[in-house]
N, C-alpha and C positions, 0 to 999 in steps of 0.2 A: 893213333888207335891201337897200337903194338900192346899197349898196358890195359887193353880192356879185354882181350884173349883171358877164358877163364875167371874172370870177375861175374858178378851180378849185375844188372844194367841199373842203369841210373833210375829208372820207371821202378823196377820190383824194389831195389831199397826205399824208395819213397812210398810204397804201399804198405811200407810196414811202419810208417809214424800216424798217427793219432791223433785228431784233432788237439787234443791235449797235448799230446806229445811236441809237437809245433807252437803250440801258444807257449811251451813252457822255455822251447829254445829259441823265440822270438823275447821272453823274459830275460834270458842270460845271455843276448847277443849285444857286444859291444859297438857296433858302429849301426848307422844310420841304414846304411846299405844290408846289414844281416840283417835287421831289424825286418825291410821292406821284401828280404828274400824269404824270412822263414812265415809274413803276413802272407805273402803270395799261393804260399804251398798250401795253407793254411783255408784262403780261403778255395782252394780246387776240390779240396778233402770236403769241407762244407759242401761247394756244389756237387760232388758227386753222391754225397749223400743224400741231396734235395731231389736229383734225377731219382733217384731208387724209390723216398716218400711220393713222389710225384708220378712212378710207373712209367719213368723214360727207359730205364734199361732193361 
């Protein structure tokens, strides 16, 4: 945890990728596995966005 003193957490840098921005590096990910990491992010961004149309948050 020594290397994360002074960085951005992992949460705030992923609040600044974009639905879009996710589908486009789920398009240029080489294995299987980035493929299913950058689907997963992907679909969180979607649900957080359906809580907001839906008046959960």
């Amino acid at each position: 945890m020594e290397k994360l003193k002074g960085q951005n957490s992992l949460y705030e840098q992923f609040l600044k990728y974009s639905y879009k921005d996710l589908k486009e590096l789920f398009k240029k990910a080489k294995t299987k596995e980035e493929q299913d990491f950058y689907i997963t992010l992907s679909d969180i961004v979607l649900q957080k966005e359906q809580e907001k149309v839906i008046g959960k948050d």
